[in-house]
C-alpha positions as CSV (number, residue, x, y, z in Angstrom):
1,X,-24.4,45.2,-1.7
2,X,-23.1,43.1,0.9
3,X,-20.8,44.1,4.0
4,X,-17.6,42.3,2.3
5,X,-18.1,44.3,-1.4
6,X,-18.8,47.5,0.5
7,X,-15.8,47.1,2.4
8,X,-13.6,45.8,-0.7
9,X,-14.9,48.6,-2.8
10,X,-16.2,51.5,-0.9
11,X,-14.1,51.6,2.3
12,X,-10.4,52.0,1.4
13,X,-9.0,53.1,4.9
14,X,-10.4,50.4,6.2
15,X,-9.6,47.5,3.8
16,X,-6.1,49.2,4.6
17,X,-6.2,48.4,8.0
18,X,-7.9,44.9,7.3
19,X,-4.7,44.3,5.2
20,X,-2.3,45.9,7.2
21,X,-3.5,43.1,10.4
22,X,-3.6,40.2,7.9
23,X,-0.3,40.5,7.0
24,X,1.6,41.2,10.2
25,X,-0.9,38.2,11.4
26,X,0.9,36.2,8.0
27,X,4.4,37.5,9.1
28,X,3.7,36.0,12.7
29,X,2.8,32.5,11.2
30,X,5.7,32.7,8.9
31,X,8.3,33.6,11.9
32,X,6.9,30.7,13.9
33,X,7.1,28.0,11.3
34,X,9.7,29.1,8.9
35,X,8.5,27.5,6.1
36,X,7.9,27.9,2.1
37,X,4.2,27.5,2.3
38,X,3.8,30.4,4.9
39,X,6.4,32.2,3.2
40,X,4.6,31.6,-0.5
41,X,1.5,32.8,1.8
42,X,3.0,36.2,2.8
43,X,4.7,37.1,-0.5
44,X,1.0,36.4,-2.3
45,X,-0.9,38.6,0.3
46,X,1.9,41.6,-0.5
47,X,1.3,41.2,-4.2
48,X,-2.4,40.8,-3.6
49,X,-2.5,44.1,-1.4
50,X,-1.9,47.1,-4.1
51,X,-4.2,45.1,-6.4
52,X,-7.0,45.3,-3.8
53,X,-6.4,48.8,-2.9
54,X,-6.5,49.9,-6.3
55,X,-9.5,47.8,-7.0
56,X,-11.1,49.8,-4.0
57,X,-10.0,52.9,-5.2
58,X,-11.0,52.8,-8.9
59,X,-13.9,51.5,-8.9
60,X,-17.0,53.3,-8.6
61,X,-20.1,52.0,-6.8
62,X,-23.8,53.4,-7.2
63,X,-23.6,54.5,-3.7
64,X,-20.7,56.2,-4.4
65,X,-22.4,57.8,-7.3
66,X,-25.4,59.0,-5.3
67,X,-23.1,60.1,-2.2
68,X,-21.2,62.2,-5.0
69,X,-24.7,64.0,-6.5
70,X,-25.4,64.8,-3.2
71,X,-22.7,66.6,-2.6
72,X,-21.9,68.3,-5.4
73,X,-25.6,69.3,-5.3
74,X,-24.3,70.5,-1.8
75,X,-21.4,72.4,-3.4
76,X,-23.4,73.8,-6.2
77,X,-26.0,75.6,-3.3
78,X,-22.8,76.4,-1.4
79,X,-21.7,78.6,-4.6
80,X,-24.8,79.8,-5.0
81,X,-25.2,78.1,-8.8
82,X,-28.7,77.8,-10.0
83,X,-27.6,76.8,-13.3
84,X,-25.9,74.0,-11.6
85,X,-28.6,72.8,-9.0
86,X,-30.6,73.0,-11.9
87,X,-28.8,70.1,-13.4
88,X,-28.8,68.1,-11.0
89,X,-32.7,67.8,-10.7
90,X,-35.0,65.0,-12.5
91,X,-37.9,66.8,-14.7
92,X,-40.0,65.5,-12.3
93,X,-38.6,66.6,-9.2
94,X,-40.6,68.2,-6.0
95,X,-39.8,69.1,-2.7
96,X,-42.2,70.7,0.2
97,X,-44.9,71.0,-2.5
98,X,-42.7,72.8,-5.0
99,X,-42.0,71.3,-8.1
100,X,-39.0,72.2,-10.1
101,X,-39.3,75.3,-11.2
102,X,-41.2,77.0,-7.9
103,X,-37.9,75.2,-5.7
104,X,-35.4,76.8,-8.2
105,X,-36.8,80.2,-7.8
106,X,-37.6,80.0,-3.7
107,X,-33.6,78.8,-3.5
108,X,-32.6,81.8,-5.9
109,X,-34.5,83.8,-4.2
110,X,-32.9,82.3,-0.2
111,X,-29.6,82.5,-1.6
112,X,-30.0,86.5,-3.0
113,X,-30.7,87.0,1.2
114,X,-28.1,83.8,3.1
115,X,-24.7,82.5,2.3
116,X,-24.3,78.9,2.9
117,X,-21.0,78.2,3.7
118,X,-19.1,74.9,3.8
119,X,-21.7,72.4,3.8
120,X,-20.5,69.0,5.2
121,X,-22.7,65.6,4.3
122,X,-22.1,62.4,6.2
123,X,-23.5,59.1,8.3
124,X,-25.0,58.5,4.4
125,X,-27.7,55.7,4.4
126,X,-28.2,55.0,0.8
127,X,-30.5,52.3,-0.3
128,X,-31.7,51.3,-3.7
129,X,-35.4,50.1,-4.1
130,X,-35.6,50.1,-7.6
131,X,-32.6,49.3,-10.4
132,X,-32.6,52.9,-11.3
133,X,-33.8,54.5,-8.2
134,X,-32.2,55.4,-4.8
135,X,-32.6,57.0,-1.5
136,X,-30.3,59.0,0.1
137,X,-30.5,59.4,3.7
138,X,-27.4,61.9,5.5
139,X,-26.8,64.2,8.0
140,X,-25.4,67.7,7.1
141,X,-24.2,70.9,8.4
142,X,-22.8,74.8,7.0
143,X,-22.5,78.0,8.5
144,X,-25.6,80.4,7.5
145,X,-25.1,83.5,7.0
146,X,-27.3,86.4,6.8
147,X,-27.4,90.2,7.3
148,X,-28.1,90.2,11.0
149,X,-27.3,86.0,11.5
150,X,-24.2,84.0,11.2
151,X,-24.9,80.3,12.7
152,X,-23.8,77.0,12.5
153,X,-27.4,74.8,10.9
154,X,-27.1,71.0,11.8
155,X,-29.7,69.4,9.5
156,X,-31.0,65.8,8.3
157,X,-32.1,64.9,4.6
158,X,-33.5,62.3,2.1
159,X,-33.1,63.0,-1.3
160,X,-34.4,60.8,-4.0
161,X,-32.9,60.0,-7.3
162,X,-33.2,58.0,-10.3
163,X,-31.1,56.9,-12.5
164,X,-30.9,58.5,-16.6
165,X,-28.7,57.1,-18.7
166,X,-25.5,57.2,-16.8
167,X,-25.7,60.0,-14.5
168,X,-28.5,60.3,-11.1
169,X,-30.8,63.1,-11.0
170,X,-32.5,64.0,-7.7
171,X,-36.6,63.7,-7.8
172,X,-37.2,64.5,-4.2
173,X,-35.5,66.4,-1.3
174,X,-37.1,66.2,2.7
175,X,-35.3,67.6,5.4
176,X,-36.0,65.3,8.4
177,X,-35.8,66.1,12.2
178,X,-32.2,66.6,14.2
179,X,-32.8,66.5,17.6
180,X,-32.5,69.1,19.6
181,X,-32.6,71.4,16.5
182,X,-34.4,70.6,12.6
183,X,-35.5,72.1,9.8
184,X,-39.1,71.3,10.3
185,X,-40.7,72.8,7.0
186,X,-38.8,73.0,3.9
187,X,-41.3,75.5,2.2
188,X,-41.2,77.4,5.4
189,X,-37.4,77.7,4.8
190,X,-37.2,78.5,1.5
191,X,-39.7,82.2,1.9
């Protein structure tokens, strides 16, 4: 997706701002000329604006998608719901030489000892090398908590996905490094 549809549809704020400047810029020409073809010009950008920001708002972009799985896979580990991480994987899935199943039990069997709390996922990189496959790339952070630990975890990950029918499912999951701090070894994590 280029720069101008990511901004259009997947940056609202932004495209608000964008909008904002064009028309005091169209105002400004308008006050300096005073005539009906500026004029025409300003009153089409004002009736042009709420149809761009609701274009921007409704519709939903496969990045957006992704960005959502993630973190509602986020939420889901943040509640401590199997059943719903479980959803949310592909058949196929694997992560730190785990495949479905073995990861489901390791993270039921982390979360019966930590409490993640508040995860937060951002700076997403997502990129599509397939037409029904992406890669998520974002950083993260929650507070840990555990019987004799309470800390704030900084972390990095790429999660895979592909696309069935209309939903993503996540195939793979790699924690990557954070300098100064990482999660080096997923399967060391999850013991």
């Amino acid at each position: 997706m280029g720069t101008m549809s990511r901004l259009l549809l997947e940056r609202p704020i932004a495209l608000s701002l964008i909008a904002v400047a064009i028309l005091i810029v169209l105002f400004f020409i308008w006050s300096a000329r005073r005539d009906r073809a500026s004029l025409r010009l300003l009153f089409v950008w004002i009736g042009a604006l709420p149809v761009l920001l609701t274009v921007s708002v409704v519709v939903v972009t496969p990045s957006e998608q992704v960005a959502a799985v993630c973190r509602q896979l986020a939420r889901e580990v943040d509640q401590g719901n199997i059943a719903g991480i479980s959803a949310h994987l592909a058949d196929d899935f694997s992560a730190a030489g785990l495949d479905r199943i073995e990861f489901l039990e390791a993270i039921k069997s982390r979360l019966s000892e930590i409490r993640i709390d508040n995860p937060r996922l951002r700076a997403f990189t997502i990129e599509f090398p397939g037409d029904s496959s992406a890669e998520a790339n974002f950083n993260a952070s929650c507070r840990v908590r555990a019987p004799r630990m309470y800390a704030y975890i900084p972390s990095r990950w790429r999660v895979g996905l592909r696309r069935h029918d209309e939903t993503w499912l996540v195939t793979g999951l790699q924690s990557l490094p954070v300098p100064p701090l990482h999660v080096s070894d997923l399967r060391q994590w999850l013991r």
